[in-house]
N, C-alpha and C positions, 0 to 999 in steps of 0.2 A: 471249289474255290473258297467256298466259308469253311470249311474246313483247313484248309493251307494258314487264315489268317487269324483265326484262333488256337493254332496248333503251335508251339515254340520247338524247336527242334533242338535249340544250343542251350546250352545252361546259361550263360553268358548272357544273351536275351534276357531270359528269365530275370535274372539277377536283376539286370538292367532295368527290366519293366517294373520288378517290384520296387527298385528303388525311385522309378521315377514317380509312382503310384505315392510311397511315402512321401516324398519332397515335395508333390504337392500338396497333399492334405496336411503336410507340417507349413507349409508357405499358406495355404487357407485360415489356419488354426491361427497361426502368427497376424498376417492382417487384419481378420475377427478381431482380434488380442489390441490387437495398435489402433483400430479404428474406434473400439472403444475405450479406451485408456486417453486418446484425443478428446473423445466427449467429458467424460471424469476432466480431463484437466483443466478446459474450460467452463465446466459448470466449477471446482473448486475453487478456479483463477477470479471468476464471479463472486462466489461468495468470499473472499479473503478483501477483496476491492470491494464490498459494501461493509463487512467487518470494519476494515481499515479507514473508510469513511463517517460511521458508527462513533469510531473512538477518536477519532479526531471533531467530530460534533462533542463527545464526552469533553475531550480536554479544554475546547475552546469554552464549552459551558464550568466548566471546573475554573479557568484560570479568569473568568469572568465575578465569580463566587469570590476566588481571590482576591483581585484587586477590589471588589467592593468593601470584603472584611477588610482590607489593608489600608484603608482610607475612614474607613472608622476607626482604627484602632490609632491612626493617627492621627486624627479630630481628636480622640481620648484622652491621649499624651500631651496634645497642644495644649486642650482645656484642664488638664490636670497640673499642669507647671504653670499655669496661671496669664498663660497669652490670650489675647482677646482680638476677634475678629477687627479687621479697620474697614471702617465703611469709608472715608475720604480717603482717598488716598491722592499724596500729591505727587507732584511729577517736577523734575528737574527743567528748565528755562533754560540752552545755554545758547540761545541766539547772542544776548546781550555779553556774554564771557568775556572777561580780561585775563589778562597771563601778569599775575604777580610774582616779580623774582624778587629776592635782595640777594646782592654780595656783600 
């Protein structure tokens, strides 16, 4: 009887077996393949998202740099045209207002 079931008698079989034989060590190899290619993508997806976190720490410290230079530079140009700081500064009243026309 073990004999019968390791004996193929049709070519047909044969064929058949070896192909099943192939399709699944190609279907093994293939999931191997995707199961780590899964890993890879979420560790690169990882690091692209703290990259990307990195550089936007960059830019906000950069544009931080900027507006400070840009606020000197125009303190600069103020004090250079000859304007001067006002320490009183007064404020408009218009509880008391009248409306003056003439025709």
């Amino acid at each position: 009887m073990t004999t019968n079931i390791l004996y193929i008698e049709h070519r047909v079989e044969q064929y058949l077996l070896a192909f099943a034989i192939c399709a699944f060590c190609a279907l093994s190899v293939m999931y191997v393949y995707l199961l780590s290619m899964s890993v890879v993508h979420v560790v690169v997806t990882r690091e692209a998202e703290q990259k990307i976190s990195d550089t936007r720490g960059d830019i906000a410290s950069l544009e931080s740099t900027y507006m400070e230079r840009q606020h000197q530079i125009s303190m600069e140009v103020v004090e250079n045209r000859g304007y001067a700081i006002a320490d009183d500064k007064i404020f408009l009243d218009r509880e008391n207002a009248q409306v003056v026309t003439k025709r």
